[in-house]
C-alpha positions as CSV (number, residue, x, y, z in Angstrom):
1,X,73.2,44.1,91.2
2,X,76.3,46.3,90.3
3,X,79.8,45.0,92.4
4,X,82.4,47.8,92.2
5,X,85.3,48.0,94.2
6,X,86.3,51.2,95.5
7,X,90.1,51.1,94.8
8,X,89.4,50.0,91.0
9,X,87.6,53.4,90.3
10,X,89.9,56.9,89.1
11,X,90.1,59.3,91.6
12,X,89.4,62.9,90.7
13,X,91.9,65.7,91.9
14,X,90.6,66.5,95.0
15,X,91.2,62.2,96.1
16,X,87.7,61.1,95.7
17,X,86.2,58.8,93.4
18,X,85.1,60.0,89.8
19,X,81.9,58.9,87.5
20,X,80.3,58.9,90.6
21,X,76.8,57.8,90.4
22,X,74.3,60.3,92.5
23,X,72.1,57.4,94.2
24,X,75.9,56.8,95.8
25,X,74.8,59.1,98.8
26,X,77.1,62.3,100.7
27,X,78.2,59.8,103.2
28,X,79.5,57.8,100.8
29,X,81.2,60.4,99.2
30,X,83.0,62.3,102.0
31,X,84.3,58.9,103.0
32,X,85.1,57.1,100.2
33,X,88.9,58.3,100.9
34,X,91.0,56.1,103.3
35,X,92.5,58.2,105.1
36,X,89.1,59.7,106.2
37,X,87.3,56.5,106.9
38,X,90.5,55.2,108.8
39,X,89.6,58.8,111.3
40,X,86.6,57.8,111.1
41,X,86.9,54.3,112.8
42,X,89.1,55.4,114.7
43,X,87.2,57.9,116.5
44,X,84.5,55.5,116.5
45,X,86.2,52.5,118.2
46,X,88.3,54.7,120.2
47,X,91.7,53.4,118.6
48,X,94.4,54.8,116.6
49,X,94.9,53.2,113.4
50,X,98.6,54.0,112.5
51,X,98.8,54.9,108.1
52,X,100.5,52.0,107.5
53,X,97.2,49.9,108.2
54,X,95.8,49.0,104.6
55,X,92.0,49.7,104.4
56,X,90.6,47.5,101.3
57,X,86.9,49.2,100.5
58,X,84.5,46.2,99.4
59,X,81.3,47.9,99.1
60,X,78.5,46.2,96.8
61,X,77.0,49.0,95.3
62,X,73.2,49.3,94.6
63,X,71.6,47.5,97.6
64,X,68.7,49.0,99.2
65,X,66.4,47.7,101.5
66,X,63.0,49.1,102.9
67,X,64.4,52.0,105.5
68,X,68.3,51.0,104.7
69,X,71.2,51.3,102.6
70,X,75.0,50.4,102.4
71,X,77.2,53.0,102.5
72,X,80.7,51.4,103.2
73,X,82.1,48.1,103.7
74,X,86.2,47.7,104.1
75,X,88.5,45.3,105.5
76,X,91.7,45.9,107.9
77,X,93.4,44.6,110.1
78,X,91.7,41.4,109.4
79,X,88.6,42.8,110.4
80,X,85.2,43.3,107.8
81,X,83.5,46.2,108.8
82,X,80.1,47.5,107.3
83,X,79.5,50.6,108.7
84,X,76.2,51.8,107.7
85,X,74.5,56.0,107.5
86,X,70.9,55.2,108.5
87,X,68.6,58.3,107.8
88,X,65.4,56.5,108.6
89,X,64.3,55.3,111.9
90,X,65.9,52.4,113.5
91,X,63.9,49.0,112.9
92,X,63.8,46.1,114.9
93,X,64.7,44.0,112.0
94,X,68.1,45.7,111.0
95,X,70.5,43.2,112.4
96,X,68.4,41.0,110.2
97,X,68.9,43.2,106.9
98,X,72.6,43.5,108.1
99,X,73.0,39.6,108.4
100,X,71.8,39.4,104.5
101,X,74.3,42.0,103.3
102,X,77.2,40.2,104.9
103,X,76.6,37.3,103.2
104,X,76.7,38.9,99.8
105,X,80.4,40.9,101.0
106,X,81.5,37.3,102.1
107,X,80.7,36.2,98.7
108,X,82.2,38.6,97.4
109,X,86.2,38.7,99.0
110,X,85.7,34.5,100.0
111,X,87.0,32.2,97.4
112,X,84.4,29.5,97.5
113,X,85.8,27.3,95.2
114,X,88.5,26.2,98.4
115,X,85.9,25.7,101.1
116,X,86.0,22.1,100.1
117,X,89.6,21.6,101.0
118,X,90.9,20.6,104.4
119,X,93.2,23.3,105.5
120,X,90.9,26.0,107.6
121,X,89.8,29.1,105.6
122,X,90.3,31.9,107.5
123,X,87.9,35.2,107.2
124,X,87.9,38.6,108.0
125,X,86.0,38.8,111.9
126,X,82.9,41.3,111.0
127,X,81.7,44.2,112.7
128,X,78.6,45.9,112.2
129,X,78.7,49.5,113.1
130,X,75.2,51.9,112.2
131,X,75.6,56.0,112.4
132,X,72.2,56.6,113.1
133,X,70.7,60.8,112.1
134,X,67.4,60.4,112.0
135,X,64.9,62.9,113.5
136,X,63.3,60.7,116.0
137,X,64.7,60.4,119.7
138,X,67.4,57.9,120.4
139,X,69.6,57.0,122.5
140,X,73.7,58.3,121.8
141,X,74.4,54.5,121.5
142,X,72.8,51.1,121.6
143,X,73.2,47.4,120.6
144,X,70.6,45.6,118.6
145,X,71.0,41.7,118.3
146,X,69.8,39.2,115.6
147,X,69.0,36.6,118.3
148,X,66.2,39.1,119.8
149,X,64.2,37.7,116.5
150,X,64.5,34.0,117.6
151,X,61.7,32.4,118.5
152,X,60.9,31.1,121.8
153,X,61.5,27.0,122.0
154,X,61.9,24.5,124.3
155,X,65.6,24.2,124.4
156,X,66.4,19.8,124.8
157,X,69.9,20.1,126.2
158,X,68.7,22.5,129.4
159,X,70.5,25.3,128.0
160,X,68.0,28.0,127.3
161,X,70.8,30.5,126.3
162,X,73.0,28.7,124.7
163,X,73.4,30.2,120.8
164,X,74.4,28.5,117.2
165,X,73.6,31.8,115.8
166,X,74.8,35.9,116.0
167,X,75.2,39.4,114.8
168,X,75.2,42.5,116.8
169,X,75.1,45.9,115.3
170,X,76.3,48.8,117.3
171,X,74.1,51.9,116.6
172,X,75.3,55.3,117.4
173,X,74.0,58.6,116.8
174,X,75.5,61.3,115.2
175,X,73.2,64.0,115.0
176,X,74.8,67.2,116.0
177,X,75.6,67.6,119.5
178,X,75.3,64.1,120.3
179,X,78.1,61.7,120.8
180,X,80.7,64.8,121.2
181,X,83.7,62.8,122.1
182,X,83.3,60.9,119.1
183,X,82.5,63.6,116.3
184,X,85.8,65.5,118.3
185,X,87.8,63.5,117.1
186,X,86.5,63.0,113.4
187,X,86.4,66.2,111.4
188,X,85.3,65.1,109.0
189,X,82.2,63.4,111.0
190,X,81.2,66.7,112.9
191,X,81.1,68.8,110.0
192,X,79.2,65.8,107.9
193,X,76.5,66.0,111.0
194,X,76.4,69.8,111.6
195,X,75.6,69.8,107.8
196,X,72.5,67.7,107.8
197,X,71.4,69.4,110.7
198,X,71.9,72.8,108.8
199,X,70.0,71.8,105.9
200,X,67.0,70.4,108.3
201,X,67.0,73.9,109.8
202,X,66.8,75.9,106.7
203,X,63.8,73.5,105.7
204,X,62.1,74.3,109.2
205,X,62.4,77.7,108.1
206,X,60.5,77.4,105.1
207,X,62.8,76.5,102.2
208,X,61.8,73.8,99.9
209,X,64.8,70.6,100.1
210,X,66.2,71.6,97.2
211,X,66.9,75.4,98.4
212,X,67.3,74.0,101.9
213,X,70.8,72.0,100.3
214,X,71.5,75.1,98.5
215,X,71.9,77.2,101.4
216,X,73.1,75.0,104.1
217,X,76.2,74.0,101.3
218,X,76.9,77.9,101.1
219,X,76.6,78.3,105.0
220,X,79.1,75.9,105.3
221,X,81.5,76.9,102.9
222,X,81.5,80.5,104.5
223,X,81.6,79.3,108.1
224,X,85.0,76.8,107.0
225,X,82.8,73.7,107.8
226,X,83.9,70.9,105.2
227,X,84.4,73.8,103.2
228,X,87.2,72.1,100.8
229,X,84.9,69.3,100.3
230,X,81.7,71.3,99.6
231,X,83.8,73.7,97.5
232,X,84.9,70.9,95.6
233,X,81.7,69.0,95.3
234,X,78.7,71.4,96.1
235,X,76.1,71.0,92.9
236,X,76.7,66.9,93.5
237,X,76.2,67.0,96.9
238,X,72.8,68.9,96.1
239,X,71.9,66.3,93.7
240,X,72.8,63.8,96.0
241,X,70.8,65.1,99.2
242,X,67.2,65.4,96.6
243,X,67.6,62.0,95.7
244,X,68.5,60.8,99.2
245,X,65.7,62.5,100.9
246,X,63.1,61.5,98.2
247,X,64.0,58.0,98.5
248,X,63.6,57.9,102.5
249,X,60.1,59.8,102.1
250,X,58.9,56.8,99.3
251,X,60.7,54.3,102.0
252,X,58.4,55.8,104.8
253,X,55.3,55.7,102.8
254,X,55.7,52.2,102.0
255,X,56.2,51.7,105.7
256,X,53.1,53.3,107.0
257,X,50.7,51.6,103.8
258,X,52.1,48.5,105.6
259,X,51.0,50.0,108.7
260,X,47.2,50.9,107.3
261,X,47.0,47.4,106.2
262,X,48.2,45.3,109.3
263,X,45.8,48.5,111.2
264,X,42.7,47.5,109.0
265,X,43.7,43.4,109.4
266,X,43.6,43.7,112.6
267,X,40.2,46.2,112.8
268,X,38.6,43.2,110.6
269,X,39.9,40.6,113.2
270,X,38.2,42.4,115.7
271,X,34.8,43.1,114.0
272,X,34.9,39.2,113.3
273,X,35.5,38.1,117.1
274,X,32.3,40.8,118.3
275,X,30.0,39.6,115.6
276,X,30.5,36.1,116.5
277,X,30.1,37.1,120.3
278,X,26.5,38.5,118.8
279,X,27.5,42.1,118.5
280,X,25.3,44.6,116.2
281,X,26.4,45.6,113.5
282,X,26.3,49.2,115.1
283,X,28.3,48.6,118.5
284,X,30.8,46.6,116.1
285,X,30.7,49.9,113.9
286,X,31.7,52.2,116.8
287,X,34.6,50.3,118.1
288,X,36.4,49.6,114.9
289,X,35.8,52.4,112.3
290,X,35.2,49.9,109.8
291,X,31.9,51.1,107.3
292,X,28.9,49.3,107.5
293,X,29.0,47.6,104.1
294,X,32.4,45.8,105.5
295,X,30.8,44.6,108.5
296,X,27.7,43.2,107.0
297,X,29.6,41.3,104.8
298,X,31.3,39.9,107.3
């Protein structure tokens, strides 16, 4: 795994990072600059962050799990946020996934070689914020929690809701249109959404990805919407977008073979529990799908 840290790379002349990688993302990209991700927090948390507040960019490059990715973690104001672009859909086991990339970022700014003193280490409190675009429905904002994974126990002390343990992400969703008070007040955000949502129209009219980028880039530029950006960094934002999209298609299929194979687990499970009821092999056939072959040798 590849640790970089965002204020150790050259910038080119337009203020972003150069020898950029393309597997870095767009998102990354439009808001690897400070000032930008400092509107953008703001317009997410409903603050004003005043440009005297330092924003220190810790992002561990190269982590990607099934359906997720890092795009940006920072500290300020004693606060570690990792604010995450989701393009996939939203899984019940992110706060999960989230939980293991904190640990690595702790790792990462947390001297380790003091926790045996006595004196208190203090730490950065974390947030976990998600910007979810994705093309199923969801709701403009909603809060998934680690503890929804715990199992059910018998709790000794009484307390049933008492917790040792957890981590909240805040999901909110930026597709175009939704969340308006928030993308009003980030430029940067709005044009970042009505992009994507450009580029998915040009592919709904027919245009393969790669022509789909192409076009929604020079729709944008014309219509003055991240046009300095786009101008600037069009043919790697094109890049960019192929690989990104081509990575959440080979996320997805590896999502639904999972699927197929807990479907056909459970199909087998099934068959089992009516052949030992004394089933035929053809009633057993019917309600399952399963072949014949399987079910005899069962």
């Amino acid at each position: 795994m590849i640790v970089t840290e965002q204020k150790q790379v050259p910038m080119d002349e337009s203020g972003y990072r150069a020898n950029r990688q393309h597997k870095d993302g767009v998102f990354k990209l439009l808001f690897s600059r400070p000032d930008i991700l400092r509107e953008l927090y703001s317009a997410v948390e409903g603050v004003e962050l005043p440009p005297d507040k330092a924003i220190n960019i810790n992002t561990i490059s190269g982590v990607l799990v099934k359906g997720m990715k890092n795009d940006i973690s920072f500290t300020i104001d004693n606060r570690l946020i990792v604010m995450v672009e989701h393009q996939s859909t939203i899984g019940a086991n992110l706060p999960l996934k989230l939980f293991k990339y904190a640990e690595k970022v702790y790792d990462k700014i947390v001297d380790y070689k003091k926790v045996h003193i006595r004196p208190l280490i203090k730490i950065p409190k974390p947030e976990f914020i998600v910007l979810y675009n994705g093309r199923d429905p969801f709701p403009e904002s909603k809060t998934l929690r680690l503890s929804d994974a715990f199992m059910e126990r018998e709790d000794l002390t009484g307390d049933k809701d008492r917790l040792s343990l957890e981590l909240a992400v805040r999901v909110y969703n930026i597709n175009h249109g939704q969340n308006k008070e928030i993308q009003e007040k980030c430029e940067a955000l709005n044009g970042y959404s009505f992009f994507i949502e450009k580029v998915r129209e040009c592919q709904r009219s027919g245009l393969t990805l790669e022509k789909a980028v192409e076009a929604a880039v020079i729709w944008c530029i014309e219509n003055n919407i991240l046009k300095d950006f786009l101008r600037e960094h069009g043919s790697e934002v094109i890049a960019m977008m192929v690989d990104e999209y081509t990575t959440e298609d080979f996320v997805e299929a590896i999502i639904e073979s999972e699927r197929e194979e807990a479907c056909e687990e459970t199909r087998i499970e099934v068959a089992r529990n009516a052949l030992s009821e004394g089933s035929s092999v053809e009633f057993v056939q019917k309600i399952t799908g399963l072949d014949a072959e399987t079910i005899k040798n069962l």
